[in-house]
C-alpha positions in Angstrom: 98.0 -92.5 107.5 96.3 -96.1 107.8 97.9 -98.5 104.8 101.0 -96.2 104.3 103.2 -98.9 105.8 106.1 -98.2 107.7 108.1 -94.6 107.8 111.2 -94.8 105.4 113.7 -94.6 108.0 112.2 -98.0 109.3 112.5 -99.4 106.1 115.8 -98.4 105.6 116.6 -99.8 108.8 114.9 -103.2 107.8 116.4 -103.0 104.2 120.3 -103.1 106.0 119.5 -105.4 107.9 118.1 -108.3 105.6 121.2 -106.9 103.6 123.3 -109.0 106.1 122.5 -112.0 104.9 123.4 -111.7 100.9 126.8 -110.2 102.1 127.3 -112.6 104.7 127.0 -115.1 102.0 129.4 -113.7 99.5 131.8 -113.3 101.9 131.8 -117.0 102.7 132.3 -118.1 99.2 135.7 -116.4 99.6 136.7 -117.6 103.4 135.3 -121.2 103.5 137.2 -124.1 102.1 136.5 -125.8 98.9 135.5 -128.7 100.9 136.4 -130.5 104.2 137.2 -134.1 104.3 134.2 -135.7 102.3 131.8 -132.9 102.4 131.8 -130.7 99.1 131.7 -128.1 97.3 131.4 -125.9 100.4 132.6 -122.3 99.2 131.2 -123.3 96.1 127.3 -123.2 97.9 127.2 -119.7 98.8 127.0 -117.5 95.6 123.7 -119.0 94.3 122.9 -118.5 98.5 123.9 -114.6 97.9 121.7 -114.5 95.0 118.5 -116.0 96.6 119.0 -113.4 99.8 119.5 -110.8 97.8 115.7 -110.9 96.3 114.5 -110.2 100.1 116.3 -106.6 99.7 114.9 -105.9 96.7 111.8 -103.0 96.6 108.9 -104.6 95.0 107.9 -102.9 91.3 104.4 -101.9 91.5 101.7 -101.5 88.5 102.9 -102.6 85.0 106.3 -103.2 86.1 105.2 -106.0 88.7 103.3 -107.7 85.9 106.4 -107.5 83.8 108.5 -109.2 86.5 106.2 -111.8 87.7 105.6 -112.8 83.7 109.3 -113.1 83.0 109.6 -115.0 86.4 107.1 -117.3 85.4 108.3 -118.3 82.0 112.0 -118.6 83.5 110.6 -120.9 86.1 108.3 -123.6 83.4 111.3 -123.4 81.1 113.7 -124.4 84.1 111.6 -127.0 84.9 110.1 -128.0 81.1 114.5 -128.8 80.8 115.2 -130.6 83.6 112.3 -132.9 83.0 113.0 -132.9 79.3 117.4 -133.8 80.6 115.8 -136.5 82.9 113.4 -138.5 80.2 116.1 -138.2 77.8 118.3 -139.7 80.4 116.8 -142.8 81.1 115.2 -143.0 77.5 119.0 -143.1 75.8 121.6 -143.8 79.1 119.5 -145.8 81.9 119.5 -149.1 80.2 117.9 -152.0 81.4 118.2 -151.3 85.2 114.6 -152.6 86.4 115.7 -156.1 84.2 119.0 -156.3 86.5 117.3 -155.4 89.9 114.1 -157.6 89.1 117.2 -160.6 88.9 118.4 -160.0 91.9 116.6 -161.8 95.1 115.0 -159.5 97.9 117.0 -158.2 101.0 120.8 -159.0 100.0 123.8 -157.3 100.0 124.9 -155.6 96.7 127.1 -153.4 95.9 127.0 -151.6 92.4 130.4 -150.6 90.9 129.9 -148.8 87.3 133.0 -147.2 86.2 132.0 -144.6 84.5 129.5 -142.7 86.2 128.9 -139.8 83.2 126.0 -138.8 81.5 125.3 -136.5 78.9 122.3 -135.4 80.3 122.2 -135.5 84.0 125.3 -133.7 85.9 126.8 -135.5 89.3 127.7 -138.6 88.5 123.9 -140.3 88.2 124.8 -143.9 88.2 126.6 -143.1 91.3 123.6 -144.5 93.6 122.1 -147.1 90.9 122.3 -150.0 93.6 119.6 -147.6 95.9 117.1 -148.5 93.1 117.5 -152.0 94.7 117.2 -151.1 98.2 114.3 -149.0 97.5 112.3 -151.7 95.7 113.5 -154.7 97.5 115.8 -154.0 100.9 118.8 -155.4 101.6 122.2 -153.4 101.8 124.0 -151.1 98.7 127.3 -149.7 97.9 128.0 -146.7 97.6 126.3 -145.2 100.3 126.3 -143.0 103.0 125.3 -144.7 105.8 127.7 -144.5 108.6 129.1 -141.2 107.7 128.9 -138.1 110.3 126.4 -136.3 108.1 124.0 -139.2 107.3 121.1 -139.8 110.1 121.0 -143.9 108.9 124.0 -146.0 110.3 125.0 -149.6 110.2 124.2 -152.3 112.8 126.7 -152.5 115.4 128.3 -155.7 114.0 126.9 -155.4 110.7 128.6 -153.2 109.2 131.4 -154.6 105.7 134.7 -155.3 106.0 135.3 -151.8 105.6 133.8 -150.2 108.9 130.9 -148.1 110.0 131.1 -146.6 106.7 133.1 -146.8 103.4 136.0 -145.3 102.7 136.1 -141.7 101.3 136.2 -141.7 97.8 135.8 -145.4 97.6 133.4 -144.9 94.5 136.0 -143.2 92.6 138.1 -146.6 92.7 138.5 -150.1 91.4 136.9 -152.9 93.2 137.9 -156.9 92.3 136.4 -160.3 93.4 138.6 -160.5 96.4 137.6 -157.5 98.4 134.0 -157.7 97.1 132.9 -161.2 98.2 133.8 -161.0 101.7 130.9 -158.9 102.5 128.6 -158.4 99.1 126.0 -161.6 97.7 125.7 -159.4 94.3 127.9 -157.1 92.2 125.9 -154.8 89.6 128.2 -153.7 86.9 127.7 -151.6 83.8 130.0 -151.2 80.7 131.4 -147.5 79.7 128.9 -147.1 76.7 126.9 -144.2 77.7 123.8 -144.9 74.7 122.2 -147.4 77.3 125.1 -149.4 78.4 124.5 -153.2 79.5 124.2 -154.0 83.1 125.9 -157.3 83.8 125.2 -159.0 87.5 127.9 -161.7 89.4 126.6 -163.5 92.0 129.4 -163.9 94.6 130.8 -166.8 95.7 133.2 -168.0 97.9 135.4 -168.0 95.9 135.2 -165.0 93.8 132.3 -163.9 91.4 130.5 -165.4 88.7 128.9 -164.2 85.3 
């Protein structure tokens, strides 16, 4: 019969088969490491992966039930995104501070490394003033720590002979630690800091000299 779609032993047979995937996934979470050298959370990836499979196996309600579903889907998804936008204004409203006053301060195209100690935030999760100095090198060049450039996973590297004191690439879990003048100024023409406050801490910049940094 024309529009009947496929027998039901070929949908079974297509239903197992995209079942793979969901169950390949959950298995995973349980025989994959919780990360490998720098690269994380690995195991920790592949629940939310089962999940998303998992829809492909699903039959698809018809009539008032697929009205239902496709409502509920909709409001989950403007809500989702009505808080993360809502998380993010908040953010830089209360947290950010004055970053735009500290990177319009700094000349274009120089080094600079950004070292904030505490990297929390009430509103955004992973570490969000991790990758503050990027704001620079997005508006005005240069070169930023932390970055990835240099590691296996990243497609941007360091110059051959460019690169800081520290190699093609810093050190794993070199934004976890404590940085002074005398490892900084060897490489670095700028040091963006930020005090611990997290209600819009101040941003304080050193220019580095030969000697060390200063205020």
């Amino acid at each position: 019969m024309r529009g009947a779609g496929p027998p039901r032993r070929q949908r079974r047979e297509e239903v197992f088969a995209l079942a793979t995937l969901p169950l390949a996934c959950a298995a995973l979470y349980f025989v994959t490491p919780t990360a490998r050298d720098f690269i994380w959370p690995i195991a920790g990836r592949f629940p939310v992966l089962s999940l998303l499979t998992l829809i492909v196996v699903l039959r698809m309600p018809q009539g008032w039930p697929a009205t239902a579903v496709t409502l509920i889907l909709s409001v989950t998804g403007v809500a989702s995104i009505s808080l993360a936008c809502r998380q993010f204004v908040q953010f830089e409203a209360r947290e950010l501070g004055d970053l735009d006053g500290a990177i319009a301060s700094i000349p274009p195209r120089q080094r600079v490394a950004s070292v904030v100690g505490d990297q929390r935030s009430h509103w955004v999760n992973a570490s969000p003033f991790l990758h503050v100095g990027s704001y620079y090198q997005l508006e005005k060049g240069g070169v930023v720590a932390f970055t990835f450039a240099g590691f296996p996973h990243w497609p941007v590297a360091f110059k051959p002979g460019r690169e800081p004191p520290t190699g093609p690439h810093l050190p794993v879990k070199w934004e976890w630690h404590t940085h002074g003048a005398e490892e900084l100024f060897l490489y670095y023409d700028y040091v963006l800091t930020r005090d611990s406050d997290l209600q819009g801490g101040l941003y304080q910049l050193h220019w580095v000299g030969s000697g060390g940094w200063i205020t």
